[in-house]
N, C-alpha and C positions, 0 to 999 in steps of 0.2 A: 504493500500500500504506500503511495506517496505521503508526504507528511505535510498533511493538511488536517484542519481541525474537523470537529464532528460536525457544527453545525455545515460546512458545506458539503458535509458525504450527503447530508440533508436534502440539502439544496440541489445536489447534481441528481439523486438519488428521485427528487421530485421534477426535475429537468426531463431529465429521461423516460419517465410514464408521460409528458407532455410532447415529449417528440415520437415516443412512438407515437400517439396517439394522431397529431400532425403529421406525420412520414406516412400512415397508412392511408389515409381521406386523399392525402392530393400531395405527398412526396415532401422533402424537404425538412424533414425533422432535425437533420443536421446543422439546418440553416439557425435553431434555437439552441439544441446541444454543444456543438464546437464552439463558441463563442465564453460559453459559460464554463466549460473544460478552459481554454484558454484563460480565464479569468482565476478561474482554483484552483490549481493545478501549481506545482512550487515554478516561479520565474527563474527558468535556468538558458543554457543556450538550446536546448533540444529542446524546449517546453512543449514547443508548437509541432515535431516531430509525436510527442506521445502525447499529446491532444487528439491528433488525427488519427494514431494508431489505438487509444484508448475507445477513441468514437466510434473505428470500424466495429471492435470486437463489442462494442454496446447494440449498432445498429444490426449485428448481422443474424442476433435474436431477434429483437422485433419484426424485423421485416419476414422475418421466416414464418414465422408466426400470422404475419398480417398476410401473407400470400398463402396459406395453409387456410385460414379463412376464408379468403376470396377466389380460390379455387375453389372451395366446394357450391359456392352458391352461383358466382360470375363467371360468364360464356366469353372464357377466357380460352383462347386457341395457346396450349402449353405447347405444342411442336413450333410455333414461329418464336414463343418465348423463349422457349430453351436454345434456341439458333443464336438470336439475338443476345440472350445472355450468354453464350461461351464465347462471343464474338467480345463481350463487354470483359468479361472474365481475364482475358489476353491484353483490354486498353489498360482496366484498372493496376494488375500490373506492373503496367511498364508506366504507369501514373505515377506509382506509389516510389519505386525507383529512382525515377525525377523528385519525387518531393523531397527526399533527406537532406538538399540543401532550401531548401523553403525555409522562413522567419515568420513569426506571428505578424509582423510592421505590414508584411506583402499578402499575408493570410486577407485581412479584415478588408482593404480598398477591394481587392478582389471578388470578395463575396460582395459587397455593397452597389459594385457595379454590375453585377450579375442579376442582383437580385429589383435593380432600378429595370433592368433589360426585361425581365421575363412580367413582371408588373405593369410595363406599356403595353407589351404583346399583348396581355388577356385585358386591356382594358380598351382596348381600341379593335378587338375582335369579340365584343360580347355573344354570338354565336354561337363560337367556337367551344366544339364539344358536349354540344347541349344535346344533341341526338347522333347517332351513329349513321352513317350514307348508308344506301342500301346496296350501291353500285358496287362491282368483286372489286378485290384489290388485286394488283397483278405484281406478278415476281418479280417486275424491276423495282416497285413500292417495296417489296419485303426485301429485296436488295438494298436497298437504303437504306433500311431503318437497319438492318444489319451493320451496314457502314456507319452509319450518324449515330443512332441509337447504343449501337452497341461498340464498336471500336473508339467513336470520338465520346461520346458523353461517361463511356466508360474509364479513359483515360481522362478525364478530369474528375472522375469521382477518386481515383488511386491518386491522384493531383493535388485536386482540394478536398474535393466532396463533397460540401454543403451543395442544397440545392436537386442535390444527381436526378431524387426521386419527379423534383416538379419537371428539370429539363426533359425525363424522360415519359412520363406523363402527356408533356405536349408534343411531345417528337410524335411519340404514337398516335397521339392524336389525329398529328397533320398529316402523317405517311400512312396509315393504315386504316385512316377515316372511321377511328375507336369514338364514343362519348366518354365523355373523362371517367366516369367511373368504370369501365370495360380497362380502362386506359391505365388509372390506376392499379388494377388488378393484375394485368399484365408486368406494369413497370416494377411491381413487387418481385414476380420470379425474375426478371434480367436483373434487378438493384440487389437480390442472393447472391448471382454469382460476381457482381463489381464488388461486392463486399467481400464474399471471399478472396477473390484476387487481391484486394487492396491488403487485406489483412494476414495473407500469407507473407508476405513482403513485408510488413512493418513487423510481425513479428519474428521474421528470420533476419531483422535489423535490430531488436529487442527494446522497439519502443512502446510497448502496451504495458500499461497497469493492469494487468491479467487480476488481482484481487477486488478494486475497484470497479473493474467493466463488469465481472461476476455479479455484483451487487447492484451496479445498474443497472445490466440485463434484465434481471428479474421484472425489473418499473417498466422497462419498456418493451417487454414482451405483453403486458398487461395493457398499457398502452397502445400498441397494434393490433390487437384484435378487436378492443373495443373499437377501434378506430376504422375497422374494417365492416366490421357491423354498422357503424351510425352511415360509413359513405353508402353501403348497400341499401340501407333504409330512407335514409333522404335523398339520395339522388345527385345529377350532374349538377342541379343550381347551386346547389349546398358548396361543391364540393370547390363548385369556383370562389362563392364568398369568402369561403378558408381559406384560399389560396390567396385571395386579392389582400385578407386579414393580415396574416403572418407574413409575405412579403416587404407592406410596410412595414408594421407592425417594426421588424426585426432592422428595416432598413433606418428608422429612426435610430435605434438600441445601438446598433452599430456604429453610425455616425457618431453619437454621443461619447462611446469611449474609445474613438480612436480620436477628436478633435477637443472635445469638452471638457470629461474627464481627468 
């Protein structure tokens, strides 16, 4: 365990039932957990190395779990998921690889812009993902999202990672002409295997608090299921409102302690 006081084992410990809960509805659970790792976590030169690698080994329960869900009830096609995610498996990776010289200072502008990026897209396409096309999708569509989806978004989840689940969420969306909650369901089995990948790599690098993530897991395994049920019960509207939420939401949070602070 790193040496940090109890009240923020508290704290992450309640982080992490909030991002499963947000990683399974509409992705991006990381986008609230890294940030608050970053923040508890002892300020060393690696901090932001076992931030990222404590995150994987937190996130790769939840989402197991949230896609374990959402397979049983959502008309989730697992043969193009599973394509897509060994394709992600191989970005994340060679992400994770690249990241061990990455800093916390490059960590946070990076997510803040990313997360300004995906917050115009869904606001200026209110549409998008509210119902599924009925039109087939053809092998060059599932070719790309193999490519996009899974090689490129997957190397940015082994990269940074925040975000991965919402990037991929709307990748599927736009390529595979999913309704976000189909969309979501899917982006759960490809975000398994980016997370395995990322997390095989940080921990053959031995940057995970393997006692801590143990303890968080538990919050956010709880978290993504419930989380997987409320998107299956409300619907695509729902699941954009959370999405349009926690984007700000976080893009405030962020701003404030990398400039204010």
């Amino acid at each position: 365990m790193p040496d940090i006081s109890l009240t923020m084992v508290v704290v992450l410990c309640l982080t992490a039932l909030a991002a499963g809960w947000i990683d399974a509805v509409v992705g991006g659970g990381g986008l609230l957990l890294l940030p608050v790792l970053l923040l508890g976590l002892p300020n060393s030169g690696s901090a932001a190395q076992y931030a990222l690698g404590t995150n994987k080994a937190v996130a790769i329960v939840g989402t197991t779990g949230a896609a374990v869900t959402y397979a049983r009830k959502a008309p989730v096609d697992v043969g193009t998921a599973v394509r897509i995610g060994l394709a992600a498996l191989v970005g994340s990776s060679a992400g994770a690889l690249v990241a061990a010289g990455m800093s916390t200072d490059v960590l946070k502008p990076v997510v803040m812009v990313v997360l300004l990026g995906v917050g115009a897209f869904v606001i200026l396409k209110p549409a998008f993902g509210t119902a599924p096309s009925t039109a087939p999708v053809s092998p060059r569509r599932v070719l790309a999202a193999i490519g996009l989806a899974g090689l490129g978004i997957g190397f940015y989840d082994g990269l940074v990672g925040p975000g991965t689940g919402t990037f991929l969420v709307l990748a599927l969306t736009a390529l595979l002409h999913l309704d976000l909650v189909t969309a979501s369901a899917t982006a759960k089995i490809v975000n398994c295997c980016t997370n395995a990948g990322a997390l095989a790599m940080f921990a053959w690098q031995g940057t995970v608090y393997w006692q801590l993530a143990a303890l968080m897991a538990v919050f956010n395994l709880v978290g993504g299921m419930v989380g997987a049920h409320t998107a299956l019960k409300k619907g695509s509207g729902f699941v954009r409102i959370v999405l349009l939420t926690v984007v700000f939401a976080l893009v405030a949070n962020l701003a404030y302690q990398q400039w204010l602070a």
